[in-house]
C-alpha positions as CSV (number, residue, x, y, z in Angstrom):
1,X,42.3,-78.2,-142.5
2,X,40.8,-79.5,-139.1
3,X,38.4,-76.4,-139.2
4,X,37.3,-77.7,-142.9
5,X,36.4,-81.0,-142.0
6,X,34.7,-80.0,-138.7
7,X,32.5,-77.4,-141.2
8,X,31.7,-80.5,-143.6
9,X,30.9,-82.8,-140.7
10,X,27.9,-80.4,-139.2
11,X,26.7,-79.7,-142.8
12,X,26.3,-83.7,-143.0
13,X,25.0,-83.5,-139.7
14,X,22.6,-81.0,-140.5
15,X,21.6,-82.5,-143.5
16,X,20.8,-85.7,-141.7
17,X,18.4,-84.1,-139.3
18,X,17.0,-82.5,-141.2
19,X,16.1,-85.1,-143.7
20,X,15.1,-87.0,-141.0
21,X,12.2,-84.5,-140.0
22,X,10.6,-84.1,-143.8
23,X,10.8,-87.7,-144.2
24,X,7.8,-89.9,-143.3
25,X,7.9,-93.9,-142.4
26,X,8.5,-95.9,-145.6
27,X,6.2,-98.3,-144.8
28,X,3.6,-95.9,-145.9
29,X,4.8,-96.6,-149.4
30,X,3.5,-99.9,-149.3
31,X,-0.1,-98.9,-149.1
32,X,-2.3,-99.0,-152.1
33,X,-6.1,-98.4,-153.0
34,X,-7.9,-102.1,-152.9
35,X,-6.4,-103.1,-149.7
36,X,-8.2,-104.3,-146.7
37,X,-8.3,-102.1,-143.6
38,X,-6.8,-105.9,-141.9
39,X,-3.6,-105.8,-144.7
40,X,-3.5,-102.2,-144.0
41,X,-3.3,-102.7,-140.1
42,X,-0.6,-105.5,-140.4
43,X,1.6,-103.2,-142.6
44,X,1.4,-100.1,-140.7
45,X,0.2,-100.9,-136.9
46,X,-2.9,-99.7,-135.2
47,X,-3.9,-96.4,-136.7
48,X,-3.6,-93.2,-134.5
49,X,-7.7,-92.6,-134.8
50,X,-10.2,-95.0,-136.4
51,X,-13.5,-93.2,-137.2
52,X,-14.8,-96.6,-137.8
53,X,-18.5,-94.9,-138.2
54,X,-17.0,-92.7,-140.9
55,X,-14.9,-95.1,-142.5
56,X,-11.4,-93.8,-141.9
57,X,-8.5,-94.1,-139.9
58,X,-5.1,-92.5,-140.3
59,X,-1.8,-92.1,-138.5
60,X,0.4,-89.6,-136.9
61,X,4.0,-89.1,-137.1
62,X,5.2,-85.9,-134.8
63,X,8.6,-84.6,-135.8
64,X,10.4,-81.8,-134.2
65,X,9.6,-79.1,-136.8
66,X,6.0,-80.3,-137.8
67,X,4.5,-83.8,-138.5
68,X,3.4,-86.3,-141.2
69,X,-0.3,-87.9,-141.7
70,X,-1.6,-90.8,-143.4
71,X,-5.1,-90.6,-143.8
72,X,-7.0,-93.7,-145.3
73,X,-10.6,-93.9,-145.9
74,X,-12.4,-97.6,-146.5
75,X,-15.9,-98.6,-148.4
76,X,-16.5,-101.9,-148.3
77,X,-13.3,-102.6,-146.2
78,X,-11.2,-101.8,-149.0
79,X,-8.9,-98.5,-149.5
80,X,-10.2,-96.3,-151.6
81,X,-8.4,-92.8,-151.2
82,X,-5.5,-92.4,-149.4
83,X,-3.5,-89.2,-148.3
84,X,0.0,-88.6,-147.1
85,X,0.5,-84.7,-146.1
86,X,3.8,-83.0,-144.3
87,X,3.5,-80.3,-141.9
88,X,6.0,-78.0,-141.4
89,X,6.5,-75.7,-139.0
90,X,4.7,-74.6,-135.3
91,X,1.8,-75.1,-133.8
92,X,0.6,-71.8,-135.2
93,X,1.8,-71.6,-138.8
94,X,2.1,-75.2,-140.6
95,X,2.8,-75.2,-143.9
96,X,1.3,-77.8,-145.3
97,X,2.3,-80.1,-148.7
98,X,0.5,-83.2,-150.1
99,X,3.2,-86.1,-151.0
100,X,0.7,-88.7,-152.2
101,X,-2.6,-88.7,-153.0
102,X,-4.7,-91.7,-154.6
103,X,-8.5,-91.7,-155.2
104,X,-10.6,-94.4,-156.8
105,X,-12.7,-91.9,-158.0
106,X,-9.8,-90.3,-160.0
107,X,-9.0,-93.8,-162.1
């Protein structure tokens, strides 16, 4: 019985971690097209990079088996496409998968 709860306990375990490392910071879901790079900023911290002259900035979350982005780019000071993308994996193959994408030019 002992060894049956043991195996059920790292299964959980498992389960955790590994939920843990495909899951990004839900803060992100509180971002939405129309906000200013300054609401943005108070929501989410400093960004990672911000390519002011290009008008983006985005943010890096490194896991243990691969890493999430959020990528925001502004006109006008306002958010108008926005890109959350896992990678999973090494440093030589990723794999990568979109989660949420949002572009004014799409509405």
């Amino acid at each position: 019985m002992k060894l049956k709860q043991a195996l059920c306990l790292l299964v959980l375990v498992l389960f955790l971690v590994a939920w843990q490392q495909l899951s990004y910071p839900r803060v992100w879901n509180d971002i939405h097209l129309g906000m200013t790079r300054q609401q943005v900023y108070d929501r989410v911290g400093s960004p990672d990079q911000d390519t002011r002259e290009v008008k983006g900035a985005f943010w890096i979350k490194e896991k243990l088996t691969g890493r999430q982005e959020l990528w925001l780019f502004f006109e006008n000071d306002k958010a108008v496409m926005l890109s959350i993308k896992r990678y999973i994996g090494t440093s030589h193959t990723y794999k990568v998968q979109t989660l949420r994408f949002d572009d004014t030019a799409l509405r």
